[in-house]
N, C-alpha and C positions, 0 to 999 in steps of 0.2 A: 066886867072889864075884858077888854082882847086876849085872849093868851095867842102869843106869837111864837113859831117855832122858827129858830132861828139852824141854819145848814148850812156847816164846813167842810167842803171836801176838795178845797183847793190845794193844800199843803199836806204833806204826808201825816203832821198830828190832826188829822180831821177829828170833828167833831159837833154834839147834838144836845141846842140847849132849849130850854120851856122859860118863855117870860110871862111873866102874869102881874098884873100890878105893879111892875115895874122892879120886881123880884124876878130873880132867876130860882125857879123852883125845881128843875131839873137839870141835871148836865150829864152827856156821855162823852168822853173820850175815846177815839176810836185807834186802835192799834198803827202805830209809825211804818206805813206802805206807800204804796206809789200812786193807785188809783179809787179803791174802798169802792168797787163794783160789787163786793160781793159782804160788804156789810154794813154799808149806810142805810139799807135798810133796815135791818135787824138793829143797826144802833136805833133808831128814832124810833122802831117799837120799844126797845128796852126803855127810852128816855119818856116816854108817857104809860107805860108802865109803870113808872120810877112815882110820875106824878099821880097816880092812879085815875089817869085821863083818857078818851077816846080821841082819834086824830079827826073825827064829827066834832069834837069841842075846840079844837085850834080855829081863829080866827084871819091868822095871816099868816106871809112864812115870810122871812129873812133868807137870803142866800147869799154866799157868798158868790162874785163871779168873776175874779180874778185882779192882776196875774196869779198863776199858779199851775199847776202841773194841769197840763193839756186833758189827758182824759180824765183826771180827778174834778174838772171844773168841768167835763163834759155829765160826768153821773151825776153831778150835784142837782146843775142847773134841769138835765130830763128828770129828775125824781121832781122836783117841785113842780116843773111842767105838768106833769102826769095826777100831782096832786088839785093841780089850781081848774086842769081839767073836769078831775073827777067831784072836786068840792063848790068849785065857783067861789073861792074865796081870793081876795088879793095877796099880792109877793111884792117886796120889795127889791130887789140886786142891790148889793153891796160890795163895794171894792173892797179885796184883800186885806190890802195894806193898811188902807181906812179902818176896819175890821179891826186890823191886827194895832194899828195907832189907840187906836179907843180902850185896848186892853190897860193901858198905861195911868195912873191915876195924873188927877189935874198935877200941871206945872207950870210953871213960867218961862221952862225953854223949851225950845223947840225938838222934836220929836223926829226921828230917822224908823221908818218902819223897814226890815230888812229882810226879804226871804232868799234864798240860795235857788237859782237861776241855774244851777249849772256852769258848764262851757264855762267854767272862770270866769262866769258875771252872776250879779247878786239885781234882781226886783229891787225897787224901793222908792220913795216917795217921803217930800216931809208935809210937817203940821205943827200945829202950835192950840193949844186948850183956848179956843172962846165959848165961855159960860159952861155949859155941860160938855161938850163933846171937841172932839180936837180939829179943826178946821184945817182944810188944803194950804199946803202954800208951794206946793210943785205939780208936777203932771208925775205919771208912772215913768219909772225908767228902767230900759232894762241894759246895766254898764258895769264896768271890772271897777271891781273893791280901789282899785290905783286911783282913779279917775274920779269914783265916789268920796275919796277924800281931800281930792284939790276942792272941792267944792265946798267945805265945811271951816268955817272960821272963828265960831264960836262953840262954846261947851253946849253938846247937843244929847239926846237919851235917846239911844238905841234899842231896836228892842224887836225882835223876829229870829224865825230858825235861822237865817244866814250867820247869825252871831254863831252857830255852833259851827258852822266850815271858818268863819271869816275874822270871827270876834277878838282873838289875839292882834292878829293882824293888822285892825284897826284900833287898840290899844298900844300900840306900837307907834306907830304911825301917826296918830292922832292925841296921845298923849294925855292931857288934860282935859281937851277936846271932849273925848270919851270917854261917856256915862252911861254904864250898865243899866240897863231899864229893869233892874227887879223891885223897884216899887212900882209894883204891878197890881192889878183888880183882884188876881187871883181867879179870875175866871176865863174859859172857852176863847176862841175867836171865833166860834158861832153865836157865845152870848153876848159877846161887841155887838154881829149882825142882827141878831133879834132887839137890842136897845136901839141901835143906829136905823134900824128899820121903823122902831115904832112910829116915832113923827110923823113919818111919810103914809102909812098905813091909817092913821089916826086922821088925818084934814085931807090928805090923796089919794082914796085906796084903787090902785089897778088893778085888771085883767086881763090888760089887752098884752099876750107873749110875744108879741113883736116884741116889744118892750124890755123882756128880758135878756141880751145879751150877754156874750162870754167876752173880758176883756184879755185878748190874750199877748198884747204888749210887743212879745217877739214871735216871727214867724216858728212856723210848727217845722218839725225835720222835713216830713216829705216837701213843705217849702222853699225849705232853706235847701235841698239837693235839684230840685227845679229847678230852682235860680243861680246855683255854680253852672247845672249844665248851660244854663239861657246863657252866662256872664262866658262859661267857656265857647261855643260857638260862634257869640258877637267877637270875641276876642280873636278868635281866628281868623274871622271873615277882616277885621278892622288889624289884624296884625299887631296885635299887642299879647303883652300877659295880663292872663289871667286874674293873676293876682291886684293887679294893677286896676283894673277895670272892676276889679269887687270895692278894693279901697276907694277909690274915686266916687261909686255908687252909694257908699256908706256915707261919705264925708262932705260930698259937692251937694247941696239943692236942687241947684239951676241943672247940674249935669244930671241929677236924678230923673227932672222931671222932663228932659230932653230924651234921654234913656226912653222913657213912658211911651212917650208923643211918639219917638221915632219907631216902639213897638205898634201902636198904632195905626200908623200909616204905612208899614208895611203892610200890615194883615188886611187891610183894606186896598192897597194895592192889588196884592196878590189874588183878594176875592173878586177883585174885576178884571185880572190876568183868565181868570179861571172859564169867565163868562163869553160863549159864543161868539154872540153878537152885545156891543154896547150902544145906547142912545146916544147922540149928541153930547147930551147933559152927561152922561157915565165917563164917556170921553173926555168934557173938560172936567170934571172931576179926577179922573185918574191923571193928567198932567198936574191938574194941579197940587196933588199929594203925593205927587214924584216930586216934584219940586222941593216941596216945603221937606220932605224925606231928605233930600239932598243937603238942605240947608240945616236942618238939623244934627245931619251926621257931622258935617265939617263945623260948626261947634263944639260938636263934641270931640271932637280932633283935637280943636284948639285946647279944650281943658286941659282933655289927656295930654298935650305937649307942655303946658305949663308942668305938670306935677311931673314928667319925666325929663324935663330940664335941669 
């Protein structure tokens, strides 16, 4: 049989588990940090150690790949890289939350998987138990504890580190609604990813690391400071605040993806402002994505006067 190692280093409790037969034969808990660069490795030695195994005898890996802390889902997903290179064996990714839902033994309501986000918003995602494993019934989100509970109308089972920032909070508020998820597996949220992988490893097994992606839900800091300065600049040139033109970008679609276009077709403006000589064709080109530039901006006008009306 496969033995799968299953790799959690998206959350500060990371951790390093061994499936074999459908048994977890090894588990490492890895010390409450921020990124585990410097002992995710030394855990997954210790955890086949534990089993008196060679990482020549793992069959597949589990990983986890997010949401979750940015360079903790960055060490994870390159150590499995590095191993799928040097082994030729398959991986499977594994979302967090899914990960962290599957720790939760079967029920019949539905499942809030919750990790602490920061910035005053909390990851999360729900589920509901079909057959063995606990199936989607939302996309990832990344949203303030406020907002995460207009959404909840029936008694539902929580259950992730954000309960340790947030979990009053949402007993409070949510009242009956909220159910403690400590009827729990008692195991890892690496040994969810190694169970929740095996399927896929077992009728699927890949190689191909394109494949493996990092879901990282919310943009990254240096992102997110890119985009005030882009949000502060448009805002100057278009006379507005700031602030105004972040919330409208969060909140509008249409206005979002006019935003986009009209980045765009400036930059492509501007790379034919840059150019010498233009051909004929370059020439009607550039009128015509002044234009369309034009008409996109005074839409976005429009928005922005509705909301500041």
């Amino acid at each position: 049989m496969m033995k799968i190692l299953g790799i959690d280093s998206s959350i500060p409790q990371g951790s390093i588990a061994l499936l074999e037969n459908n048994h977890i034969i090894s588990e490492i808990s890895l010390e409450d940090r921020a990124n585990h660069s410097d002992g995710l490795l030394i855990a997954v030695d210790r955890a086949l150690s534990q089993a008196r195994i060679r990482l020549e005898d793992v069959g597949g890996f589990g990983v986890t790949t997010g949401p979750g802390s940015f360079t903790g889902l960055r060490v994870g997903v390159s150590l499995v890289k590095g191993f799928v290179l040097a082994r030729e064996v398959p991986f499977k990714g594994i979302d967090t939350l899914e990960a962290v839902s599957a720790c939760v033994k079967p029920t019949v309501l539905p499942i809030c998987a919750i990790l602490d986000a920061r910035k005053k918003e909390v990851y999360c995602a729900f589920f509901k138990y079909q057959g063995d494993y606990p199936k989607r019934l939302t996309s990832d989100l990344a949203i303030a504890p406020e907002a995460l509970c207009r959404d909840i109308s029936e008694p539902t089972v929580f259950i992730g580190n954000g309960l340790n920032t947030y979990g009053d909070f949402l007993h409070r508020r949510l009242g009956d609604r909220f159910i403690d998820g400590a009827n729990t597996k008692n195991h890892t949220v690496a040994a969810s990813a190694a169970i929740l992988a095996k399927p896929f490893l077992d009728q699927n097994p890949c190689l191909d690391l394109d494949e493996l992606k990092i879901k990282y839900v919310r943009k990254s800091e240096a992102e997110i400071n890119l985009l005030k300065k882009k949000h502060q600049t448009e805002a100057e040139k278009m006379k507005i605040d700031t602030e105004l033109l972040e919330k409208v970008s969060n909140e509008n679609e249409e206005f979002k993806k006019l935003y986009e276009e009209h980045a765009l077709l400036k930059n492509r403006v501007d790379e034919l402002n840059k150019m010498k000589f233009l051909s004929a064709d370059q020439e009607v080109e550039k009128k015509k994505h002044q234009k369309e530039k034009l008409k996109t901006k005074d839409r976005m006008e429009e928005i922005l006067s509705s909301y500041q009306s």
